[in-house]
C-alpha positions in Angstrom: -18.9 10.0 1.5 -15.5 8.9 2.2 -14.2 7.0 5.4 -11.2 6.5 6.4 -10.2 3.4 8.7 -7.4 0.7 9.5 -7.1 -3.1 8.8 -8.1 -4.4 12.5 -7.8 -2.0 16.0 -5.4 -4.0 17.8 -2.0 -3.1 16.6 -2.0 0.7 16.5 -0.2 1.7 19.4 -0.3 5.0 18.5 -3.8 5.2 19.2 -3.9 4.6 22.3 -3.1 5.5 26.0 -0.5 3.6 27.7 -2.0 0.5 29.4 -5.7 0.5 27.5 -6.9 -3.0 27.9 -7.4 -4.9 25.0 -11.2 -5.1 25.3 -11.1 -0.9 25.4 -9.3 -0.4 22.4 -12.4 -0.8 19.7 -14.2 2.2 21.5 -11.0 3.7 21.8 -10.5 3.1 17.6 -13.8 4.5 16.9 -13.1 8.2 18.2 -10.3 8.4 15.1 -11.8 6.9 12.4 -15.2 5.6 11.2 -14.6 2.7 9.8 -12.4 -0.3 10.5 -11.3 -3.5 8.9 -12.1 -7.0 11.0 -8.8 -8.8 9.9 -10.2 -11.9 12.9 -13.4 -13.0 11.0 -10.7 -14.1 8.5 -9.0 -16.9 10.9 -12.1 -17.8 12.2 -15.9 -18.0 12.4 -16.7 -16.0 15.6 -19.8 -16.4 17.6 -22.2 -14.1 17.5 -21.6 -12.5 21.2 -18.5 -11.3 19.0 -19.7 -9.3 17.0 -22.4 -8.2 19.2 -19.9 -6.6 21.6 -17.7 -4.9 18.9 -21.5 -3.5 18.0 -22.0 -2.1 21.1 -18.9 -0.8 22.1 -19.2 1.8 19.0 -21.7 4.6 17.5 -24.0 4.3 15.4 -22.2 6.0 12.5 -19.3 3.3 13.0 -19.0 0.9 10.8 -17.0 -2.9 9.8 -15.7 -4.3 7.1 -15.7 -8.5 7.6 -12.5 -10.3 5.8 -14.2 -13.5 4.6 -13.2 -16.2 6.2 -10.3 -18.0 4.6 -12.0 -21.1 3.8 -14.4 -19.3 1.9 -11.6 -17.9 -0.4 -9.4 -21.3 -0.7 -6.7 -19.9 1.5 -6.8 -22.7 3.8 -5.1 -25.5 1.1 -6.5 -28.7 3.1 -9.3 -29.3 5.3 -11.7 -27.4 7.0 -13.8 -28.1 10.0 -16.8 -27.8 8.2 -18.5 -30.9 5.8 -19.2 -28.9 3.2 -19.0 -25.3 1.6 -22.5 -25.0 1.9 -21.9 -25.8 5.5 -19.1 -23.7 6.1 -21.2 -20.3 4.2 -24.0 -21.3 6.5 -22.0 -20.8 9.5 -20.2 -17.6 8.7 -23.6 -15.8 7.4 -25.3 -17.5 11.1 -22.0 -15.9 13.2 -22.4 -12.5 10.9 -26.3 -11.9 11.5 -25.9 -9.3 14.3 -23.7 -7.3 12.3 -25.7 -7.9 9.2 -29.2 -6.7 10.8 -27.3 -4.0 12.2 -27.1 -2.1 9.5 -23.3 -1.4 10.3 -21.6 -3.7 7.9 -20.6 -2.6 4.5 -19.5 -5.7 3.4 -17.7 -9.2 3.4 -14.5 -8.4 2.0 -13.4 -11.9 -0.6 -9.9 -11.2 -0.9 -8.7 -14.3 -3.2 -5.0 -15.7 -3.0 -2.3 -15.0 -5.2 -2.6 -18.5 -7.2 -6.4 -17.7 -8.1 -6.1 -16.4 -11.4 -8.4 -15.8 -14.4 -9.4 -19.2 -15.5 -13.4 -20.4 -16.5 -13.2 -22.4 -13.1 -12.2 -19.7 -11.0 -14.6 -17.3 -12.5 -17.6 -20.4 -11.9 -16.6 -20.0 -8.3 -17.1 -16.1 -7.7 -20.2 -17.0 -9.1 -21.3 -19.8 -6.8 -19.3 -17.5 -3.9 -21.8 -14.6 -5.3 -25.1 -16.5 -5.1 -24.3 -17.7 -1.5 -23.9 -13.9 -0.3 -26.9 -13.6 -2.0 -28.9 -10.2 -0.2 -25.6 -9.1 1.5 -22.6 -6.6 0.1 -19.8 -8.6 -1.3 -16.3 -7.1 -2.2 -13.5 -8.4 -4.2 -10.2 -8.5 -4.2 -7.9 -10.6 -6.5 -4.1 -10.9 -6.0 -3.8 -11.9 -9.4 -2.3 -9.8 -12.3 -4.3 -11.8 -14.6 -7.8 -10.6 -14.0 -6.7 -7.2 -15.0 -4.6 -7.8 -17.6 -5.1 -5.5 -21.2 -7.1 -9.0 -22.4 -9.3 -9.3 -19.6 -9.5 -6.2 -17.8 -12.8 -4.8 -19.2 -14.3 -8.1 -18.9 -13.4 -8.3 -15.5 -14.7 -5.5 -14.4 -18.2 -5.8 -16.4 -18.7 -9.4 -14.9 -17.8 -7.3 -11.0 -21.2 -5.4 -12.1 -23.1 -7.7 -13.2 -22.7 -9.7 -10.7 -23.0 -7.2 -7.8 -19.5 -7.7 -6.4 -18.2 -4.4 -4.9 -14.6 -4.0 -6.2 -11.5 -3.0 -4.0 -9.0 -1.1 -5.2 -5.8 -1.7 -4.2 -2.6 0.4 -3.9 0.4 -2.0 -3.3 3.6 -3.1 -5.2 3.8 -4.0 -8.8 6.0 -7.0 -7.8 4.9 -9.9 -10.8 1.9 -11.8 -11.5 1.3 -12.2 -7.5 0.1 -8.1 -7.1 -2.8 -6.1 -9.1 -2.8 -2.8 -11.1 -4.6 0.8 -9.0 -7.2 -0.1 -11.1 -9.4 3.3 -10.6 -13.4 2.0 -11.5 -16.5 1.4 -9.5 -18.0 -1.8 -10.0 -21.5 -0.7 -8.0 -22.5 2.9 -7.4 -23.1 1.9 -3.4 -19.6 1.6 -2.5 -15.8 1.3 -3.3 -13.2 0.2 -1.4 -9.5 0.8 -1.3 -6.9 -1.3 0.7 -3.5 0.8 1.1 -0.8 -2.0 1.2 2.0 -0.1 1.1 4.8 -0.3 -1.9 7.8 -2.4 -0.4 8.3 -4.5 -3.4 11.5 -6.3 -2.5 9.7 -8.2 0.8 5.6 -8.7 -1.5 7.0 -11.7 -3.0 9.0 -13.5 -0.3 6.1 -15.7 1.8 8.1 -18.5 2.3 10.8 -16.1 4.5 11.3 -16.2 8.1 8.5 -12.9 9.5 8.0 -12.0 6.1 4.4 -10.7 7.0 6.0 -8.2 9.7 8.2 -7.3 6.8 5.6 -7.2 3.7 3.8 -4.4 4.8 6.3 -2.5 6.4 5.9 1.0 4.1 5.5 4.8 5.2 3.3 6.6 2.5 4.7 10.1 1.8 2.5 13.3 2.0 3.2 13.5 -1.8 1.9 9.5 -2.6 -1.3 10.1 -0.4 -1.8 13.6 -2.2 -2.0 11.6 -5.1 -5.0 9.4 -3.6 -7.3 12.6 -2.9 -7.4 12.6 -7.0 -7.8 9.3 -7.2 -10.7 9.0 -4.5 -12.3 12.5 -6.7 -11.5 10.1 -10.4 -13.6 7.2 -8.6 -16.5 9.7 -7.5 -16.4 11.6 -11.3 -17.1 7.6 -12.4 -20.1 7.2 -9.8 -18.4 6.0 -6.8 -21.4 6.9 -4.0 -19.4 6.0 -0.9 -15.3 5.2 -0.7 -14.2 3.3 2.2 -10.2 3.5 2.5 -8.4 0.8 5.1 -4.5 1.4 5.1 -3.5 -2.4 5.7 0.1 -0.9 6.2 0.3 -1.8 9.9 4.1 -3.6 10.1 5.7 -0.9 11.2 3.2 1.3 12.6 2.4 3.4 9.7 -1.1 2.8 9.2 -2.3 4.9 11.6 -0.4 8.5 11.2 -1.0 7.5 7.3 -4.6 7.5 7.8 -4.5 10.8 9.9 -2.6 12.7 7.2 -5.0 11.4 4.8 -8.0 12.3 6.4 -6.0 16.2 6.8 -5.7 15.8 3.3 -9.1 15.4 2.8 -10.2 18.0 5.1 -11.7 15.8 7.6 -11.3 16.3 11.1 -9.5 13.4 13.0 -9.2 13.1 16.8 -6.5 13.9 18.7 -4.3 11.2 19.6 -3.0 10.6 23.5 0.2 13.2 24.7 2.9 10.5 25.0 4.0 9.6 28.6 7.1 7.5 30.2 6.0 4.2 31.8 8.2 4.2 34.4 6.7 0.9 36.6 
């Protein structure tokens, strides 16, 4: 199976009929696509009611990927309102139960920074990160050229399977050490992911500039670059990919949505159709 879905529901204007109220737009979301990306889950750990309601308001057959949240991936660089990282874990796997028992969560999505590269102490912490997510699906991303360098690339991927990390495959710029290789293998049979960044090189590297993450992803894939991913998705099913999820994270400039759409043509699946346009004129 292969779904195709969108980092977050909020931003895609597209989508949606003029004046939908932000607390209609997930139900909205989940006639298009199947699957979506929770981007909030990374800025903080919601309540339970949260993600209660975002199980309610879709089908059955709908399901959420949950960005870890960024204390549990060092993002944060200071302090954290928990005591501990024992603390902190225990509070994100209490907030995530509902979704977890629900049976509509395909995993917690550990995308690690840019500056977490292949080093003994970083690879102790997956680990430890691993054996607190113990009994729930775990993906990885790194942002680190490092880990899939030509010395450490088969050893990276062989520690992903044994220790049960799904891995996410990423499409994005080769800007430097700070961005990955497509790196095309399944870690688990159960599921792969792959997160559709774009490929605007010149803005990837430029964090410290004024709205560089409305810039960052600003991309438009090309019928001819997303043909290219409906061999990609069949190389990852030839190597025993069960499931492919597919989020196009693309969202600056409102390209993550038609994206998706021509993808899912691409791949013969049947999307809805999208609202006729109208003039607000009050």
């Amino acid at each position: 199976m292969i779904r195709i879905g969108l980092g977050g529901w909020g931003d895609h204007d597209v989508l949606y009929p003029p004046k939908t109220p932000a607390a209609q737009k997930l139900s909205v979301y989940a006639r298009h696509f199947p699957a979506v990306e929770v981007d909030s889950s990374f800025y903080a750990v919601l309540g339970q009611a949260t993600y209660q309601r975002w199980i309610d308001q879709t089908p059955d057959s709908f399901t959420f990927i949950l960005k870890a949240y960024q204390g549990m991936t060092g993002h944060t660089r200071g302090e954290i309102p928990f005591s501990s990282a024992g603390e902190m874990f225990e509070a994100y796997l209490h907030s995530i139960a509902p979704m977890a028992a629900s049976g509509r969560m395909q995993a917690v999505l550990f995308q690690f920074p840019p500056w977490f590269d292949c080093t003994p102490d970083h690879v102790r912490q997956l680990r430890a990160v691993r054996k607190r997510m113990e009994g729930l699906p775990a993906a990885l991303e790194f942002r680190h050229r490092s880990w899939f360098s030509e010395e450490y690339k088969e050893r990276t991927l062989d520690f992903m399977r044994e220790e049960g990390w799904i891995h996410i495959v990423c499409d994005e710029p080769q800007a430097g050490e700070g961005s990955v290789p497509t790196v095309l293998e399944p870690a688990v049979p159960e599921l792969t992911i792959v997160r559709m960044h774009g490929r605007n090189t010149s803005a990837w590297n430029k964090s410290g500039a004024p709205n560089w993450r409305e810039v960052r992803y600003l991309y438009d894939y090309s019928r001819e670059e997303l043909a290219g991913w409906v061999t990609n998705l069949e190389m990852l099913q030839d190597k025993g990919a069960r499931n492919i999820s597919m989020i196009f994270n693309n969202n600056s400039g409102g390209h993550a949505a038609p994206n998706a759409r021509l993808m899912m043509d691409l791949l013969g699946q049947k999307a809805a159709e999208l609202p006729p346009e109208q003039i607000d004129l009050f």
